[in-house]
Backbone bond lengths (Angstrom), bond angles and torsions (degrees), N, CA, C in turn:
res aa  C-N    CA-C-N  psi(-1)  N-CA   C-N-CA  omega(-1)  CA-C   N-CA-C  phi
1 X - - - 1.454 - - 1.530 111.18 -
2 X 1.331 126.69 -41.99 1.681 131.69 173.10 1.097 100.07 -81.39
3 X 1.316 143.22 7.98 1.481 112.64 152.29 1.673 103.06 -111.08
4 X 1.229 124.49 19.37 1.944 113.82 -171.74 1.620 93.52 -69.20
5 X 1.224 132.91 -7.31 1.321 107.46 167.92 1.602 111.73 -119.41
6 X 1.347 102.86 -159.89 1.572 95.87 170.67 1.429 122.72 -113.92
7 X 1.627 108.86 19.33 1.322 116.16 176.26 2.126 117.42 -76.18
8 X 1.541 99.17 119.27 1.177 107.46 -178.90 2.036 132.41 -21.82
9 X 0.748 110.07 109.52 1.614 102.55 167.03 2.000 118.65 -81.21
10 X 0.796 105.43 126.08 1.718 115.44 158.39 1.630 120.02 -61.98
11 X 1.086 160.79 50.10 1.588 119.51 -167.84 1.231 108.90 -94.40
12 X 1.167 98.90 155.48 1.467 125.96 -171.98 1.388 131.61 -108.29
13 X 1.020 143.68 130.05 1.905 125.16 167.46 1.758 80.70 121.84
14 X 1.631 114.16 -52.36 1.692 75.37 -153.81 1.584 122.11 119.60
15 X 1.309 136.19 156.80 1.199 98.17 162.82 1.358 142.52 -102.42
16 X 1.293 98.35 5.80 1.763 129.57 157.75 1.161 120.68 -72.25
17 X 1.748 107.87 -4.68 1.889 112.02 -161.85 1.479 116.89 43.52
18 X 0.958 115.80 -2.19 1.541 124.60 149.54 1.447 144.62 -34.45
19 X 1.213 99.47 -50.23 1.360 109.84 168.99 1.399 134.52 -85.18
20 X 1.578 95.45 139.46 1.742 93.76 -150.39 1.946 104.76 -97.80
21 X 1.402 101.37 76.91 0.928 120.70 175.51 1.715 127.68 -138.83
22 X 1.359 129.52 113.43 1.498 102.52 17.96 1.918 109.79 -113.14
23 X 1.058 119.19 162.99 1.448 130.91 177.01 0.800 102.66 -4.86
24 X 1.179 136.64 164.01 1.807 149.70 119.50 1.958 97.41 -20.25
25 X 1.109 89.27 -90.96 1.855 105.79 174.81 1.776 105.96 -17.48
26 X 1.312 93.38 -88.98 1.270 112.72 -153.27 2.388 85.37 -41.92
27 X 1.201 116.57 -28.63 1.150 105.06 -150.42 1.736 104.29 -90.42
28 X 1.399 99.61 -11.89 1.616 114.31 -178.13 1.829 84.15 -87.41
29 X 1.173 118.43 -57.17 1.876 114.80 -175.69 1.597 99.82 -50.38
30 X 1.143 131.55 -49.70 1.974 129.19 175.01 1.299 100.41 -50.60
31 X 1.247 131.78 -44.31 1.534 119.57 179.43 1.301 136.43 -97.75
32 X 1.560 112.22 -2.10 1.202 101.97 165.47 1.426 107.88 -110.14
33 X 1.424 121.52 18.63 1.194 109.70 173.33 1.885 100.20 -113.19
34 X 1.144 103.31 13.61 1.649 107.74 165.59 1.524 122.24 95.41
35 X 1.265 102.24 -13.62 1.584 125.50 -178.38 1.450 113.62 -77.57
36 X 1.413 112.38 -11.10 1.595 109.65 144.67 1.545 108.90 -145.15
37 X 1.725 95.10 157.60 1.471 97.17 162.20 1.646 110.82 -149.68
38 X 1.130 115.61 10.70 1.353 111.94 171.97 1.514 123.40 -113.03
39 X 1.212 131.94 129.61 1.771 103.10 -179.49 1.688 93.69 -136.34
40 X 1.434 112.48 134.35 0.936 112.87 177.82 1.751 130.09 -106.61
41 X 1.149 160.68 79.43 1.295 146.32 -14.89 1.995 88.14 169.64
42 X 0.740 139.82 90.32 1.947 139.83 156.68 1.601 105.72 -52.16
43 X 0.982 104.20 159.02 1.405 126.87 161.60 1.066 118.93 -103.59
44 X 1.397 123.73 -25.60 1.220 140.71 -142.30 2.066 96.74 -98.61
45 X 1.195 121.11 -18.36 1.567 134.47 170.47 0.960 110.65 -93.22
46 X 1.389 117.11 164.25 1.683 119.41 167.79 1.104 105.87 -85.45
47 X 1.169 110.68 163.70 1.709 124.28 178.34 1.483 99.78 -47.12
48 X 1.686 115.03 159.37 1.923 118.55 160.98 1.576 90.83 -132.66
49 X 1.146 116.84 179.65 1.190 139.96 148.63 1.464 111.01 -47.83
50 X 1.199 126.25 -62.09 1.699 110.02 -178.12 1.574 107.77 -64.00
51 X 1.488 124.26 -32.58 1.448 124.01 177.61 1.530 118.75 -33.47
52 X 1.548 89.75 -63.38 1.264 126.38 -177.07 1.742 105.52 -57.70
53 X 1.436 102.95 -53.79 1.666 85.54 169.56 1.708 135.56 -70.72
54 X 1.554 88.60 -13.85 2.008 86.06 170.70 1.602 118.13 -84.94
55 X 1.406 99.28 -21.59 2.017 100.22 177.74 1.426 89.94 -69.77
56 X 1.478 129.39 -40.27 1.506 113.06 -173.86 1.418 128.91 -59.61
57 X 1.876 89.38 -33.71 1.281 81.07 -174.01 1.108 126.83 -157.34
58 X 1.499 117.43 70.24 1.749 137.39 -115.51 1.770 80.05 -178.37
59 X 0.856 113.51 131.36 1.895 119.27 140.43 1.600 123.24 -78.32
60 X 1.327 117.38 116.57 1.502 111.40 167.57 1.660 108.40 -51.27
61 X 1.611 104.47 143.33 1.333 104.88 157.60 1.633 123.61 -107.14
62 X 1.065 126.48 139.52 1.368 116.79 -176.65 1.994 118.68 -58.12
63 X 1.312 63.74 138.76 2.242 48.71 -175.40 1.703 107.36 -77.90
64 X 1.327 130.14 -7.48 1.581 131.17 163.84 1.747 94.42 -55.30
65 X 1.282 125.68 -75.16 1.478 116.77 176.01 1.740 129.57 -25.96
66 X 1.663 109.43 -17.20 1.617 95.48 172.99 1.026 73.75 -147.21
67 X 1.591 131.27 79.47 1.260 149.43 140.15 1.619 125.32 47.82
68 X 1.260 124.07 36.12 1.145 141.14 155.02 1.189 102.67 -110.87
69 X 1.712 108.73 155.28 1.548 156.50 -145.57 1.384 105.65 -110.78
70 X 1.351 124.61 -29.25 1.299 128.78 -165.17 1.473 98.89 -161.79
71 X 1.746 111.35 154.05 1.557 107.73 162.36 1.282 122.90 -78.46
72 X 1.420 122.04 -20.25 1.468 106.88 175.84 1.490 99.54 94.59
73 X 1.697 105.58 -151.73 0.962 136.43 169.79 1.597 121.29 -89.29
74 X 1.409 107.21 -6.28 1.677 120.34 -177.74 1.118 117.77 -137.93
75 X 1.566 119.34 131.97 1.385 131.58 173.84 1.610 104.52 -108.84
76 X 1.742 97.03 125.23 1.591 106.89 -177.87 1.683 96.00 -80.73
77 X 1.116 121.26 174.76 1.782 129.75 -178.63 1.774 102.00 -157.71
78 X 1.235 117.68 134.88 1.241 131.52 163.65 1.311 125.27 -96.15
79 X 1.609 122.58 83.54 1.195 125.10 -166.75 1.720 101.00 -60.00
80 X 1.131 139.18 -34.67 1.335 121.96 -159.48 1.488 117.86 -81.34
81 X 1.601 100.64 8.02 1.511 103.87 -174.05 1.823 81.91 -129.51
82 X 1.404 103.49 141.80 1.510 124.42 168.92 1.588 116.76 -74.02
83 X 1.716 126.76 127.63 1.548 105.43 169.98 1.401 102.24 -61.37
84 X 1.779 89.97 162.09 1.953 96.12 162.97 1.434 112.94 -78.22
């Protein structure tokens, strides 16, 4: 489903989720300069610093909205909209 188009993906963590890429910073500078707005989030890692900055400040999206039943193991987030 994230690749049906040809708009770029970021990933992040690694496959250890380990890797501290990219920043906190650099990842708040990708979104407010528009170059991201989606971040998609495991359960399955421990928390990072960028994690931690999209639950802050990211809106969950329901997973009924892109047609899943359940979240799974992943919570999608809409950085361009603020939680309440």
């Amino acid at each position: 489903m994230l690749r049906a188009t040809s708009q770029p993906i970021l990933v992040t963590g690694g496959f250890t989720g380990l890797t501290p890429y990219p920043a906190t910073r650099h990842l708040s500078d990708l979104v407010s300069t528009h170059q991201l707005r989606y971040a998609l989030l495991t359960t399955r890692r421990p928390p990072t610093p960028a994690s931690s900055w999209v639950k802050r400040n990211c809106t969950p999206i329901s997973p009924s909205a892109y047609g899943r039943t359940s979240e799974g193991s992943f919570t999608l987030h809409d950085c361009a909209r603020r939680p309440n």
